[in-house]
C-alpha positions in Angstrom: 222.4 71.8 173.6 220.3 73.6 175.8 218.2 77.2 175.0 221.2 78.8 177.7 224.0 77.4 175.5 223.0 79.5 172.6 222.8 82.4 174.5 226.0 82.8 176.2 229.6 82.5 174.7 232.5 81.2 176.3 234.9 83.0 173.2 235.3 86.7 173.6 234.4 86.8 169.5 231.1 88.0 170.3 231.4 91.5 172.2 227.3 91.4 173.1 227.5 88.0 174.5 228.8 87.4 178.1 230.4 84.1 179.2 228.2 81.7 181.3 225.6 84.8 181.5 222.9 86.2 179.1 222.8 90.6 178.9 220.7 92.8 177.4 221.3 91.6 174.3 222.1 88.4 172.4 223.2 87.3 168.8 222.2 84.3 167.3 224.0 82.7 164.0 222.7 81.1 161.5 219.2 81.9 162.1 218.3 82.4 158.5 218.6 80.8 156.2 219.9 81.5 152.9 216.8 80.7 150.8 214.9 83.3 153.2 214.1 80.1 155.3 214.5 79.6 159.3 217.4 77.4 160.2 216.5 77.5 163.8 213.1 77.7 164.4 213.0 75.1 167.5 215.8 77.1 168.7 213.4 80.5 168.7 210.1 78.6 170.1 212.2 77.8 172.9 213.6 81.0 174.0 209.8 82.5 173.9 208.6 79.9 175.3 211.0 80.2 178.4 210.4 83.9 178.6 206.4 83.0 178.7 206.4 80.7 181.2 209.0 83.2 183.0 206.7 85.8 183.2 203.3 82.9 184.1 201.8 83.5 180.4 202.0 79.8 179.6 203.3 78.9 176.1 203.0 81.6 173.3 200.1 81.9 170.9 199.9 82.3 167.3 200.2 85.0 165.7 202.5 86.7 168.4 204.9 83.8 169.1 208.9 85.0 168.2 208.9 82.6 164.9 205.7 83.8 163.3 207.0 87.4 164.0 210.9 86.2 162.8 208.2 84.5 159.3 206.7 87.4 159.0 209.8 89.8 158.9 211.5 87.3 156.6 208.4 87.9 154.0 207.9 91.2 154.3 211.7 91.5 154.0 211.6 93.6 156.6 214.4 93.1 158.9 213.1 94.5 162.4 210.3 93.3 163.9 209.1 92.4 168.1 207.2 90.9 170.6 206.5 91.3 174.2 209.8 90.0 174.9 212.2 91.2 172.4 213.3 93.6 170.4 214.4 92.0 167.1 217.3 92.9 164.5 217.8 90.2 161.8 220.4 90.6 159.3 219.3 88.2 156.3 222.7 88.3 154.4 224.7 86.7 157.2 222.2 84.8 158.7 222.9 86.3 162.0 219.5 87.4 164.4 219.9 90.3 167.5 217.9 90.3 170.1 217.5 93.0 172.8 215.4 92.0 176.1 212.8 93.9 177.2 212.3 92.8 180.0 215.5 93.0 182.3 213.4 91.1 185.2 212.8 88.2 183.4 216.3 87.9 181.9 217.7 88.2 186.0 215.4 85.4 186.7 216.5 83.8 183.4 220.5 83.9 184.7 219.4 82.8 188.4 217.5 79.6 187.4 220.8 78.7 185.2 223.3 79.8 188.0 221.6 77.4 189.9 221.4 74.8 187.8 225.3 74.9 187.2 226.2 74.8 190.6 223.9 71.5 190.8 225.7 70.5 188.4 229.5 71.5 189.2 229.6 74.3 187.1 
């Protein structure tokens, strides 16, 4: 599954997410674990690593990359925390991690380079 497939939802259960397009804001499940653990840490370094490269920073450095800040949070129990690219709401209990874009450019590019990729597709 791709870093767009987590993003989107094609079930109207999730009011934030849109079908077949990211918004403003996403949730992600099962992002933490319950041992105060990340389930879905390659899922994480993939998103920031798109937005990077996005924006022409390259890949993210330590200690600003989204899964040392998501580590962080986790340790310091603290359950909002950012980065250049996102605005960060984690809710331990249910495992479930929102995420508010900052930056509504790179999110447009984000949605164009997938629309295209569908229709290349047949989607």
């Amino acid at each position: 599954m791709d870093c767009r497939s987590f993003l989107t939802s094609r079930s109207a259960e999730y009011k934030t997410n849109i079908p077949w397009k990211v918004g403003p804001k996403v949730i992600i499940e099962r992002v933490f674990g319950v041992y105060g653990w990340i389930d879905r840490e390659d899922l994480l370094s993939d998103l920031d690593k798109v937005f990077h490269m996005l924006d022409g920073k390259g890949f993210p450095e330590y200690p600003n990359d989204l899964v040392t800040k998501a580590k962080e949070a986790v340790r310091a129990k603290n359950s909002e925390f950012e980065t250049d690219y996102f605005d960060c709401r984690a809710y331990f209990k249910t495992g479930t991690l929102h995420i508010k874009f900052k930056r509504s450019d790179l999110v447009a590019r984000f949605n164009m380079i997938g629309a295209a990729g569908a229709n290349s597709l047949g989607g």
